[in-house]
C-alpha distance (Angstrom), angle and dihedral (degrees) to the residues before:
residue distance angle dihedral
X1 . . .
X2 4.06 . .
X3 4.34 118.6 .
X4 3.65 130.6 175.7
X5 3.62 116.6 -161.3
X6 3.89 88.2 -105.9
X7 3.66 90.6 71.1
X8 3.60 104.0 48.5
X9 3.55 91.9 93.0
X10 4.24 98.3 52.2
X11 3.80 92.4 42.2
X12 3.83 141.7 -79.4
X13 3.94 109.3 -82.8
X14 3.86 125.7 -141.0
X15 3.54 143.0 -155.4
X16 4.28 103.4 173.3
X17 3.26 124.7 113.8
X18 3.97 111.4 -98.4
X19 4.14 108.6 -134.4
X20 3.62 113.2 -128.8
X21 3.68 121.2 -142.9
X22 3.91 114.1 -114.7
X23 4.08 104.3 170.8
X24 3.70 120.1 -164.3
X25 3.93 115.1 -135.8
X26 3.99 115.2 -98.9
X27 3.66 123.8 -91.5
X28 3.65 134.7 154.8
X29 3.67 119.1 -0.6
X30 3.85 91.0 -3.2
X31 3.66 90.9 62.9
X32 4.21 90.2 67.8
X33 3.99 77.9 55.1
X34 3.96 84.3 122.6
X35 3.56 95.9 55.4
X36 3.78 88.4 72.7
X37 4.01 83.5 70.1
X38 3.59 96.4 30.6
X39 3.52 100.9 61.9
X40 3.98 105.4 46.5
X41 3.84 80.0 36.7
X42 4.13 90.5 58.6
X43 3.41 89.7 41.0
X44 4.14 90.9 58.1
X45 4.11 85.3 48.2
X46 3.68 102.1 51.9
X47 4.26 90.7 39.3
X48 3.98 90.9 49.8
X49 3.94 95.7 33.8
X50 3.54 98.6 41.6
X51 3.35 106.9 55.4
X52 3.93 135.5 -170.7
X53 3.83 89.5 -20.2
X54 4.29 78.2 75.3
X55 3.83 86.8 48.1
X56 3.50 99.5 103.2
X57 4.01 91.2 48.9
X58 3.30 117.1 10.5
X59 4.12 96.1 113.0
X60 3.49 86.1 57.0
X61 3.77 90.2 52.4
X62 3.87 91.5 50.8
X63 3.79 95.0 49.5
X64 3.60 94.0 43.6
X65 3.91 90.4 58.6
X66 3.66 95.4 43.8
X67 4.10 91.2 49.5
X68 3.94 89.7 48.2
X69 3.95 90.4 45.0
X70 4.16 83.3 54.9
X71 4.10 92.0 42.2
X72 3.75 85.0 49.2
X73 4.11 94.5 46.9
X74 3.62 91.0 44.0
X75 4.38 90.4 59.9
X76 3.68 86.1 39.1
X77 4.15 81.4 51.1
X78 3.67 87.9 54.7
X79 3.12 104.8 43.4
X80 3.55 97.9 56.0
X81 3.53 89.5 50.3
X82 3.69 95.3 65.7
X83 4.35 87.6 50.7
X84 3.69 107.9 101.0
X85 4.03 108.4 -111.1
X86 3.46 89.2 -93.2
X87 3.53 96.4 61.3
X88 3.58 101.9 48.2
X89 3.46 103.6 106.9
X90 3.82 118.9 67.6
X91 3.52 132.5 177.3
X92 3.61 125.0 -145.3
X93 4.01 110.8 -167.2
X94 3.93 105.8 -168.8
X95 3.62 97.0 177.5
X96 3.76 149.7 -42.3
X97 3.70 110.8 -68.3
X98 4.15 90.1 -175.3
X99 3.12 139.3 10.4
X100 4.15 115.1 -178.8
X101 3.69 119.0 152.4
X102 3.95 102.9 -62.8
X103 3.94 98.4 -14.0
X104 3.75 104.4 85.8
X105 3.87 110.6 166.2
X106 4.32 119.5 -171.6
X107 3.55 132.4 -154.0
X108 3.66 85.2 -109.7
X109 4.20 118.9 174.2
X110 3.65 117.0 -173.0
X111 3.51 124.9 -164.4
X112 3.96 120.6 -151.7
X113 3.43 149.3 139.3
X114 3.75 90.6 -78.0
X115 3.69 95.9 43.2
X116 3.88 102.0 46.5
X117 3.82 89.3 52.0
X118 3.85 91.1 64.1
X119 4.10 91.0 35.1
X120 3.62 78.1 60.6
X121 3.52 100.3 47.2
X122 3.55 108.3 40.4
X123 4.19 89.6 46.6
X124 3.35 92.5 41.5
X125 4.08 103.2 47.4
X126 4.32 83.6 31.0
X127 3.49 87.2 59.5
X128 3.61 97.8 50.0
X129 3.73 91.8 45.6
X130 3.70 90.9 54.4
X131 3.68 91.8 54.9
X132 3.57 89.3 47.2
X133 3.69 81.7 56.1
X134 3.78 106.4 65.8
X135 3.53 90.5 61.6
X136 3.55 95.9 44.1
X137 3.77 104.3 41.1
X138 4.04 86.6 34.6
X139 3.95 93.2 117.9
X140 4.51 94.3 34.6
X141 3.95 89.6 113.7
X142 4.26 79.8 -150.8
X143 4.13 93.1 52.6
X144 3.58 95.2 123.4
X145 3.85 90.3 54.7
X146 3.70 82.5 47.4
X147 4.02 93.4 58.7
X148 3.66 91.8 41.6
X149 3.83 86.8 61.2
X150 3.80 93.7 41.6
X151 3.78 86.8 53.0
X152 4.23 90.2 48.5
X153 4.23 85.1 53.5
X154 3.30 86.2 52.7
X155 4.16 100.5 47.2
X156 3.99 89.9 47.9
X157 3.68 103.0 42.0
X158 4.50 86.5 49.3
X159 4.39 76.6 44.1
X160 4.01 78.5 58.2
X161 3.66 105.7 42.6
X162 3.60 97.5 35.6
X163 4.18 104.7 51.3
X164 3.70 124.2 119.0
X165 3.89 85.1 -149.4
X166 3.81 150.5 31.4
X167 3.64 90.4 -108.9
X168 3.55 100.6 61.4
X169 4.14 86.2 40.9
X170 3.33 83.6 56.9
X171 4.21 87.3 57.1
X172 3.90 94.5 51.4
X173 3.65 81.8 42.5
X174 3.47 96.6 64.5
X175 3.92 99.9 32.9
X176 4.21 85.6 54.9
X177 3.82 87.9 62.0
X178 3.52 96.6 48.2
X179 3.63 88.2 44.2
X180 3.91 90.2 50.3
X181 3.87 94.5 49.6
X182 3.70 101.1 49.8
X183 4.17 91.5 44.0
X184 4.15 89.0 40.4
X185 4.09 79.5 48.1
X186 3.71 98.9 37.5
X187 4.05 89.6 113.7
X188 3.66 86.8 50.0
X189 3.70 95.2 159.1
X190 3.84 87.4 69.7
X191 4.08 103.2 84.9
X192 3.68 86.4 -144.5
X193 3.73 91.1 58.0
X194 3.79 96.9 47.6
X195 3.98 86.6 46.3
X196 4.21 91.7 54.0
X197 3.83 93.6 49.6
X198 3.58 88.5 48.5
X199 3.39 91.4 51.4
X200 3.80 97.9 41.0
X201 3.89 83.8 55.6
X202 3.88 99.9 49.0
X203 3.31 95.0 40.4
X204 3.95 95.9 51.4
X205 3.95 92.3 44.4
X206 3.99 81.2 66.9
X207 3.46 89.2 59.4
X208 3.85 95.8 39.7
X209 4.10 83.7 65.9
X210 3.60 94.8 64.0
X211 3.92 85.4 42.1
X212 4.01 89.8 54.2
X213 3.26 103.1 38.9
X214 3.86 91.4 47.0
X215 3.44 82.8 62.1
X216 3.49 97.7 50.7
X217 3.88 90.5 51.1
X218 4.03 90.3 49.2
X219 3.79 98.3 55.7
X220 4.14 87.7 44.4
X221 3.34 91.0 48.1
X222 4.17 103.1 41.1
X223 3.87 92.7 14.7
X224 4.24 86.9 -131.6
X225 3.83 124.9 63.7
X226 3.82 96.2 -165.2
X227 4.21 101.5 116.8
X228 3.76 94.4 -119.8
X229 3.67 97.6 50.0
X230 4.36 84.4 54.7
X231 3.45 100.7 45.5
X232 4.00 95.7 49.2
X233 3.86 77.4 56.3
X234 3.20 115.6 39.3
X235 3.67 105.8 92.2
X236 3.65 83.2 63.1
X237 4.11 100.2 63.2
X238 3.53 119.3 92.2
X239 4.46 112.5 -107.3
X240 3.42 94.3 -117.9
X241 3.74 94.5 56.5
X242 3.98 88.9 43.6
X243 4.17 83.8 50.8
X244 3.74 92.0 61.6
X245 4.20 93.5 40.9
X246 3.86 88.3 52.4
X247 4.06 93.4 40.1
X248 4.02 91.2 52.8
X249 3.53 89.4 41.0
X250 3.47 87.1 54.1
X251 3.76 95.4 51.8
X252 3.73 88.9 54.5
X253 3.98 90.5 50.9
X254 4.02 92.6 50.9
X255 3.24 95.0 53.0
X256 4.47 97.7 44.1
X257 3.58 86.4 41.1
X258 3.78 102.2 37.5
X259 3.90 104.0 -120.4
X260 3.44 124.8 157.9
X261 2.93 125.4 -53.7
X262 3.52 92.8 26.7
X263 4.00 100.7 38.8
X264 3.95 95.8 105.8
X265 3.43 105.7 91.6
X266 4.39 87.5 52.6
X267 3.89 93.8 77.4
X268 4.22 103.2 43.7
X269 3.87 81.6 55.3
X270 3.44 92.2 78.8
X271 3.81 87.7 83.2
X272 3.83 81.5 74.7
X273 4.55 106.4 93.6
X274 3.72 105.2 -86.6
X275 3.92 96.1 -108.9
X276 4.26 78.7 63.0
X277 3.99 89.1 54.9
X278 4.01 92.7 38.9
X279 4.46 84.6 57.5
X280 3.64 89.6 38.6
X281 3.33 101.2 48.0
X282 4.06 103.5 27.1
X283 3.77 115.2 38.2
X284 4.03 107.4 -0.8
X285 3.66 135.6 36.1
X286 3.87 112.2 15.4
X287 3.87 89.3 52.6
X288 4.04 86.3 52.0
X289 3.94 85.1 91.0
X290 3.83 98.9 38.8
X291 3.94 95.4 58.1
X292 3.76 87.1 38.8
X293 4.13 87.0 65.6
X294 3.75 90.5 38.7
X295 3.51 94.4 47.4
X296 4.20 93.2 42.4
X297 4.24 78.6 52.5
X298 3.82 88.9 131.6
X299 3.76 92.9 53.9
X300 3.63 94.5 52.5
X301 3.73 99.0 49.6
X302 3.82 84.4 62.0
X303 3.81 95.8 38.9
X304 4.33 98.1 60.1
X305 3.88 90.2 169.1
X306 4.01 95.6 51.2
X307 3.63 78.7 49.5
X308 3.75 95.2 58.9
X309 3.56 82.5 41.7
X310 3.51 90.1 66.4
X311 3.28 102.8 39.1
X312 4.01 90.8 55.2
X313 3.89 94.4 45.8
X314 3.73 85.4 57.5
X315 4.06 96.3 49.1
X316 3.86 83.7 53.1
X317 3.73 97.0 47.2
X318 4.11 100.9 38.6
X319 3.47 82.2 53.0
X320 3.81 103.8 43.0
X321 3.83 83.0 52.2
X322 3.15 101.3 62.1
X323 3.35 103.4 40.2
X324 3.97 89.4 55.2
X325 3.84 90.7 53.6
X326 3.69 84.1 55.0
X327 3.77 99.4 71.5
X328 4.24 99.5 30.2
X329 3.47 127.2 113.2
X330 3.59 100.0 -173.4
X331 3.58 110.9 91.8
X332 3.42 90.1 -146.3
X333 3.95 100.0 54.8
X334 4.15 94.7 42.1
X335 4.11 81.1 57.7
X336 3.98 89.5 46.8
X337 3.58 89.9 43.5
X338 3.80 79.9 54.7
X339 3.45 99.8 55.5
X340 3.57 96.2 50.9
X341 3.18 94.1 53.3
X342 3.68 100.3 47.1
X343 4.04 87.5 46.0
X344 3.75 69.6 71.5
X345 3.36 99.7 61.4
X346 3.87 90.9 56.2
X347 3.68 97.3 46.7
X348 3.44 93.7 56.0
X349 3.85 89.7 46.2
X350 4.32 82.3 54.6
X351 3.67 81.9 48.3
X352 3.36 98.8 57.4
X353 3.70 95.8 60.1
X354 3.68 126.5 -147.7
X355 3.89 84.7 -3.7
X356 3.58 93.8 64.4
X357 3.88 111.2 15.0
X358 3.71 95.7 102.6
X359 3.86 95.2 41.1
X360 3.54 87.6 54.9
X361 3.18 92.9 59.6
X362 3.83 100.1 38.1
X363 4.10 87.3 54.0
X364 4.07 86.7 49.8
X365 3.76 81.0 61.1
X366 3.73 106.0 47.4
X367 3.54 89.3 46.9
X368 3.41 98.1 48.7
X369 3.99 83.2 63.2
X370 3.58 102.1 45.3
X371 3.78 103.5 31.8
X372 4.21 80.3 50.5
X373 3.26 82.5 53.2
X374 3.73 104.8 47.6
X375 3.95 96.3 42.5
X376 3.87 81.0 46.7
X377 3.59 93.7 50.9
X378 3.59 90.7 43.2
X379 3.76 95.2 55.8
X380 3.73 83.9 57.9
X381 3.64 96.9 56.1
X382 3.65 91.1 55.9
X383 3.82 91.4 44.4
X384 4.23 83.4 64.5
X385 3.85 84.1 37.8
X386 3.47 99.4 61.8
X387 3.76 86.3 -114.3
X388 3.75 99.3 -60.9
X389 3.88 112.2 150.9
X390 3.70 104.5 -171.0
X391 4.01 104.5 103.4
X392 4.29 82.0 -153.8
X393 4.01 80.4 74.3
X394 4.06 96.5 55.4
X395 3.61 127.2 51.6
X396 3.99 122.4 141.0
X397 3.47 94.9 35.4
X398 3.78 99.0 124.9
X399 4.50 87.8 92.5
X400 4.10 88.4 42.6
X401 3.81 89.6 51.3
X402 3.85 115.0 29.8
X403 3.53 100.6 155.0
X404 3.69 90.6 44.6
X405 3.34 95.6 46.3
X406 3.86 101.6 50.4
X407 3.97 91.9 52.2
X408 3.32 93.3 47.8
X409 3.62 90.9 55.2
X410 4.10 92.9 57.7
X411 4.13 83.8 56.0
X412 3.84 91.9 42.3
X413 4.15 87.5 44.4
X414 4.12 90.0 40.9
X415 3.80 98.2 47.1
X416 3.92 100.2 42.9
X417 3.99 82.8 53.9
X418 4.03 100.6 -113.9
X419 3.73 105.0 -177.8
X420 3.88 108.9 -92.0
X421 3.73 100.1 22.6
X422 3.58 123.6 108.1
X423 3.74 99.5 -92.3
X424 3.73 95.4 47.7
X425 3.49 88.7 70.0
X426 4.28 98.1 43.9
X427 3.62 103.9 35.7
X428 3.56 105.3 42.4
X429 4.06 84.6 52.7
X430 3.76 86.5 61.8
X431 3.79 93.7 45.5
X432 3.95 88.3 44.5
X433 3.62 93.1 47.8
X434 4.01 83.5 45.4
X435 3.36 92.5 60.6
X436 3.53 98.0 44.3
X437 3.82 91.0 63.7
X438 4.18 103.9 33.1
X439 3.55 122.8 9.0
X440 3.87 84.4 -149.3
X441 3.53 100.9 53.9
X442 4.16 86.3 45.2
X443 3.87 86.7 53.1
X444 3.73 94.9 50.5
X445 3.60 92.5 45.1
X446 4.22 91.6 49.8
X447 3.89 83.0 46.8
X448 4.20 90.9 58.8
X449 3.62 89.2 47.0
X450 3.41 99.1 56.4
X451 3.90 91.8 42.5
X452 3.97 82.7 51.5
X453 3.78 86.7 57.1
X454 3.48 90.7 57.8
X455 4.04 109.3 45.5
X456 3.47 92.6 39.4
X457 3.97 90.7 50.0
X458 4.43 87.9 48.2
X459 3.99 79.8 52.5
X460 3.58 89.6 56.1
X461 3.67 104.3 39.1
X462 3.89 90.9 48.2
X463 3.86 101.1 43.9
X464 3.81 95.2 35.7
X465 3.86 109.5 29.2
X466 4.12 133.3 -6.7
X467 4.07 93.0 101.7
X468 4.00 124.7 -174.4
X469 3.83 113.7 -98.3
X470 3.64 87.6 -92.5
X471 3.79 82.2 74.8
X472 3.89 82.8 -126.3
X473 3.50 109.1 105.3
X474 3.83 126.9 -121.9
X475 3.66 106.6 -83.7
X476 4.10 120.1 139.2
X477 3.61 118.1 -99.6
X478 3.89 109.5 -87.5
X479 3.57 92.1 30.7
X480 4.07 113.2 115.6
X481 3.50 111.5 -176.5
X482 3.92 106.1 -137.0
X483 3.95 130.8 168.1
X484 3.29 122.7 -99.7
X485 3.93 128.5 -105.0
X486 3.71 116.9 -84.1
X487 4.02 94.6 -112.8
X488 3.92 85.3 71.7
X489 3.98 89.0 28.4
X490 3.67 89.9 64.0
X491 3.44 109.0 52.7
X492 4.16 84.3 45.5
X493 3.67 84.1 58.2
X494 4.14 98.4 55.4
X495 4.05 94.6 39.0
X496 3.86 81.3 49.8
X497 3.48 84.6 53.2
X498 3.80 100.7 49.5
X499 3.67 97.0 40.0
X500 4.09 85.0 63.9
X501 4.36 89.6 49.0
X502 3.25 109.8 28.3
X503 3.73 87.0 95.4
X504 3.93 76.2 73.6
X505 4.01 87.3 84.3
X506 3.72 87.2 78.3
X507 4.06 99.5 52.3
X508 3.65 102.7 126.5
X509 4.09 97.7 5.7
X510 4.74 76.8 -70.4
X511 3.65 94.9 157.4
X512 3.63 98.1 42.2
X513 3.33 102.3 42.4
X514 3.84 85.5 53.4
X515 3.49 105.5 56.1
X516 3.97 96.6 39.4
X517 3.60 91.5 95.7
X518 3.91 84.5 67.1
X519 3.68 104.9 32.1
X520 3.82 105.4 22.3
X521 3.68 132.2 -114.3
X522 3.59 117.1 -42.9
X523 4.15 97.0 -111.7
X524 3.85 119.7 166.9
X525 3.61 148.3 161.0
X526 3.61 134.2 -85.8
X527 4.06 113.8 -73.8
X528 4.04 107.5 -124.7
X529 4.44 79.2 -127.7
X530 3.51 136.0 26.9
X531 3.90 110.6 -81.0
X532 3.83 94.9 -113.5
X533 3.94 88.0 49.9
X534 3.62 90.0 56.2
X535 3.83 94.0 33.2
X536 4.49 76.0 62.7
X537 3.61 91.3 45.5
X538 3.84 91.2 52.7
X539 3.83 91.9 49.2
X540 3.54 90.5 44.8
X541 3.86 88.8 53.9
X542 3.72 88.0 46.9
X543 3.74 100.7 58.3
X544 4.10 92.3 41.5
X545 3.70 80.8 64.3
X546 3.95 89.4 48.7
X547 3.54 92.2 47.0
X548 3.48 102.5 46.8
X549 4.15 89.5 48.9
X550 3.65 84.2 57.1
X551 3.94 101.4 45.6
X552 3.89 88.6 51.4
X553 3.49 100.0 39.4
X554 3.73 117.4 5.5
X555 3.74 93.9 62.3
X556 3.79 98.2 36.9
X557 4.06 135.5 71.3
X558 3.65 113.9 -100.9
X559 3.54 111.8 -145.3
X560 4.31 110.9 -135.5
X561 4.44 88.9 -128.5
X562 3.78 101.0 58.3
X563 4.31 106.6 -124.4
X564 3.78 117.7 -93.9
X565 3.83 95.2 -154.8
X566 4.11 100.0 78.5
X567 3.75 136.6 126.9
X568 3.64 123.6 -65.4
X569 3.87 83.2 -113.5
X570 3.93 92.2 63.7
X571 3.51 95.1 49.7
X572 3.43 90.4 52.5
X573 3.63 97.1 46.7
X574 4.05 84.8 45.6
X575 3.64 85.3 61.0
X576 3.80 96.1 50.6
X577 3.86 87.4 -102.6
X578 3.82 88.7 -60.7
X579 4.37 89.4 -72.1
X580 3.87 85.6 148.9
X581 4.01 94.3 50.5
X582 3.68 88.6 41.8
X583 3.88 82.3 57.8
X584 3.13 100.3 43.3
X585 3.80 90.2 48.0
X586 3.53 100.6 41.7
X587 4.36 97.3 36.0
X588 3.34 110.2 -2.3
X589 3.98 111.4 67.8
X590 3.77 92.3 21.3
X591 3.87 87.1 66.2
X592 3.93 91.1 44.1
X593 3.70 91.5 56.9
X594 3.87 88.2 43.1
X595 3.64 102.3 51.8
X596 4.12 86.7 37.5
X597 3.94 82.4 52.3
X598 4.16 91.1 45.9
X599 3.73 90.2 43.4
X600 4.15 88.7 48.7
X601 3.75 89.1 55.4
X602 4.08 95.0 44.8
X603 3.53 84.3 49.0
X604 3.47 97.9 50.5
X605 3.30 112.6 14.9
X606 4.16 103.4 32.9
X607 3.88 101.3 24.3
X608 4.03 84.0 42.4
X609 3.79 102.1 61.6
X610 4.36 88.8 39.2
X611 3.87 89.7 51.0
X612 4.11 89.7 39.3
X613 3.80 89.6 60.1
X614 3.70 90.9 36.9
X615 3.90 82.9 56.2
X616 3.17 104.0 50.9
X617 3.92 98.7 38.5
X618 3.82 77.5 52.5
X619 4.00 94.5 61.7
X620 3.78 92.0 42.8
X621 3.91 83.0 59.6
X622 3.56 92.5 54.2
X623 3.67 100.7 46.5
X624 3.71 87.0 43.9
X625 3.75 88.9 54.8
X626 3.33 93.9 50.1
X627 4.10 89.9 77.0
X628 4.02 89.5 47.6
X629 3.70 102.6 79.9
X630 3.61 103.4 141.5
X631 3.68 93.1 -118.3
X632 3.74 124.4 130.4
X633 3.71 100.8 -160.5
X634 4.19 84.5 47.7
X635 4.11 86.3 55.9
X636 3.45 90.0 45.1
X637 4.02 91.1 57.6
X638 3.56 89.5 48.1
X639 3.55 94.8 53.9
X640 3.71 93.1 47.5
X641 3.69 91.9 53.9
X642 3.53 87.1 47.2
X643 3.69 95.6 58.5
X644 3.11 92.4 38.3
X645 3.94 93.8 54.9
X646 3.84 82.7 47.6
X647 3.84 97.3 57.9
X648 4.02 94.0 45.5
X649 4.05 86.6 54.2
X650 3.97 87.8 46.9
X651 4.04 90.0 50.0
X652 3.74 85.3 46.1
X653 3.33 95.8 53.6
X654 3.70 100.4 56.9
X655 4.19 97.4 32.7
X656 4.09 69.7 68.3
């Protein structure tokens, strides 16, 4: 794949070879594929069904089903690494789903080298989490509702990942944001909380359009929505009708993964608990979208301008990110702005084809370690905190919290790209592979890595250092910063761990040379500079970013009330870059005044004509009553006149 800048804007073109899906039929190991769902997905039923007779150990039911879903996708792991290449991707039909005249859809699971990677992940982080979680939900007097939603995340994100077909994506779809609004919710007594699940929900059914009608326009197009049956025919659909798959897909994907335009709901769902925003953001729901492109890899190399549509959506929302985590004093919020903005990062790896496929991936995996990790370790810096969020509160907590503080370090070190941690090695592949197909897109993508550099380094230097005079820190009286207790040390310890070698992924070209089967070999243009030039320049970029953070804020006193005389940018950054006015603007109010207009015209128009004949079928009942008094002598009158009206006609009648 070749671009110029010129083209950017009509769509990336491609000459590589598009892998088509040939699946094997389950045996063995592979045939227990459904377990993987089953058992988180049991686990959800007995919590939520059960009720307070599962009280006393239902956490310990949730975790145990997430760590045997992880045991059971590390032998599945295993085993399909000892499958020659050819064999790796297997099929396991369980049943038919629907059967209706020539659509017949089955509950089909396939398990590849795409799939098993994100089996991995999401068990293996989710487990973590929910370890994490019995410390920190300990005192929730609801925790074991808690784990039983935490274990139906879990089910319907490995529904997602592990389908043989859009359908059944469509399933885990669904069930991840259900999952997402009652865990965003949880604290529903807090307004705030009710209002971000709502708006997680709303937000994501936008998406979940695109997703459906996408759908829709596969099995018209194809006649089959399973992924093997579209990539053996791909080649043979018209571009136009591959534009519109890959745009709707696209919708869907902004609004899982929280891309612009759809990216407003990502940052209110902090007021979820922090193990909610660690699954969320780490090993579940934002990378929804991301392995939907990936996976739909064989529609985009047909579909060039959905491809530049992807590419530009994730310019606009790695840098939009970052600049939001800029201004934030939550330490929740500059990690969400975070996430979105490294959710960038991998879509514009899935944008960039064949040259970024794999790194996409690969950087989904890092930061699903150190982003777990952060949002982990940040929980536990509000556990000593009493629960306070804004960073302006901390300072000089690095003694306090040792543990804490170290492994938040490796996911501080690992995100901002420091050379040897894990996201050295994933996101400067993206940017390299950026800048070997548009010198713009590579600049913009440098440009959010040094801003990266610098919010995440103000994080540091105001939860973890910068201390009042009194050498102190600024923490509210009664508050004693203590570390946490070792069930929520621990997992901070391994993710710690990860986020400094999970660069390991690449040793000997591993990770790409396993999923080529599914995405294709990597294949790329020419960079504009040798790669350890720009491998310099990115490092270079990084520690501007550090250096800046620490000029501005390292060396200066931070006042506790953040200052209300700043730059029109701050504000704006503040107010997440004004996505909810933008909303409001753009979708919001105009659909007030429409359904107020639609409901003035069924009141008026509609409800008027109903209630007019109602009306006036109304007064003919009342002057009809009038003559049904119950009174014989009054019937008798009637009939008189009657007659009498009767005999006058007659008389009539023959005078004529």
């Amino acid at each position: 794949m070749t671009t110029q800048i010129a083209p950017l804007l009509t769509g990336l073109a491609t000459d590589v070879h598009v892998p088509v899906l040939s699946p094997v039929a389950a045996d063995g190991i592979f045939s227990l594929s459904w377990l993987l769902i089953v058992l988180p997905l049991a686990g959800a039923a007995i919590l939520l069904v059960g009720g307070r007779r599962t009280n006393a150990w239902g956490h310990l039911l949730g975790t145990a089903t997430a760590v045997g879903a992880f045991v059971l996708g590390l032998i599945t792991f295993f085993a399909l690494m000892g499958r020659d290449g050819d064999d790796r991707q297997v099929l396991n039909h369980l049943f038919t789903w629907i059967e209706v005249g020539g659509f017949e859809v089955g509950m089909d699971l396939l398990v590849d080298q795409l799939s098993i990677l994100f089996v991995l992940l999401i068990t293996g982080v989710g487990s973590l989490i929910h370890i994490y979680s019995i410390g920190y939900m300990e005192h929730d007097e609801r925790r074991r509702r808690f784990f039983g939603y935490l274990n139906l995340f879990i089910a319907a994100m490995l529904t997602l990942v592990l389908a043989g077909n859009y359908l059944v994506v469509f399933l885990g779809w669904e069930g991840v944001g259900l999952a997402s609004y009652l865990l965003i919710g949880f604290w529903q007594h807090k307004p705030s909380a009710a209002a971000a699940a709502k708006k997680a929900f709303v937000i994501n059914r936008v998406g979940d359009i695109g997703m459906s009608l996408a759908i829709m326009l596969i099995f018209v197009t194809f006649g089959t929505i399973s992924f093997a049956g579209v990539s053996a025919a791909a080649e043979g659909a018209s571009e136009s009708t591959m534009t519109a798959i890959g745009l709707l897909l696209l919708l869907g994907a902004c609004g899982k993964s929280a891309q612009v335009p759809l990216q407003a709901w990502l940052l209110d769902a902090m007021e979820g608990p922090t193990p909610v925003s660690a699954l969320i953001h780490a090993a579940t729901m934002v990378t929804a979208g991301v392995y939907l492109v990936v996976r739909s890899n064989f529609i985009y190399e047909f579909a060039p301008t959905a491809q530049t549509a992807v590419v530009l959506v994730a310019v606009v929302t790695l840098l939009w990110g970052a600049v939001i985590g800029c201004a934030k004093d939550d330490i929740k919020k500059v990690l969400a702005g975070s996430t979105m903005s490294q959710i960038g990062y991998m879509m514009l790896g899935a944008g960039l084809g064949p040259a970024g496929y794999a790194f996409a991936i690969f950087h989904l995996i890092t930061h699903g370690f150190f982003k777990a990790n952060m949002f982990l370790g940040a929980g536990s810096v509000m556990h000593a905190m009493d629960d306070d969020v804004n960073m302006r509160h901390y300072g000089a907590l690095r003694k306090a919290l040792p543990v804490t503080f170290l492994t938040f370090a490796m996911g501080y070190l690992a995100i901002i790209g420091f050379p040897g941690f894990a996201g050295f090695w994933s996101k400067d592949k993206i940017i390299e592979a950026a800048f070997a197909e548009n010198i713009v897109v590579g600049i913009a993508a440098l440009i959010g890595a040094g801003v990266t550099a610098f919010y995440m380094t103000r994080l540091m230097l105001l939860t973890f250092f910068t201390p009042e005079p009194d050498g102190h820190g600024r923490w509210e009286d009664g508050v004693h910063p203590h570390e946490s207790p070792k069930v929520m040390t621990i997992p901070l310890i391994v993710l710690g761990a990860l986020s400094v070698l999970g660069g390991a992924l690449l040793i000997n070209n591993w990770i790409v040379d396993w999923l080529s089967p599914v995405v294709g070999e990597v294949h790329h243009g020419h960079l504009p500079v040798p790669v350890l030039v720009l491998t310099l320049i990115v490092v270079a970029t990084v520690a501007a970013g550090v250096a800046l953070a620490w000029f501005t804020i390292g060396r200066t006193q931070v006042p506790r009330v953040a200052p209300t005389d700043v730059s029109v940018f701050t504000r704006a950054a503040r107010a997440d870059l004004y996505g909810d006015t933008i909303n409001d603007t753009l979708v919001v109010t105009p659909g007030r005044h429409l359904v107020a207009g639609l409901t003035t015209f069924d009141n008026s128009v509609i409800d008027g004509a109903v209630e007019g004949q109602a009306a006036g079928m109304g007064g003919l009942a009342r002057v009809s009553r009038t003559v049904q008094n119950g009174f014989v002598r009054s019937y008798a009158l009637w009939v008189l006149v009657g007659a009498s009206l009767v005999v006058l006609v007659m008389l009539g009648v023959n005078g004529l």
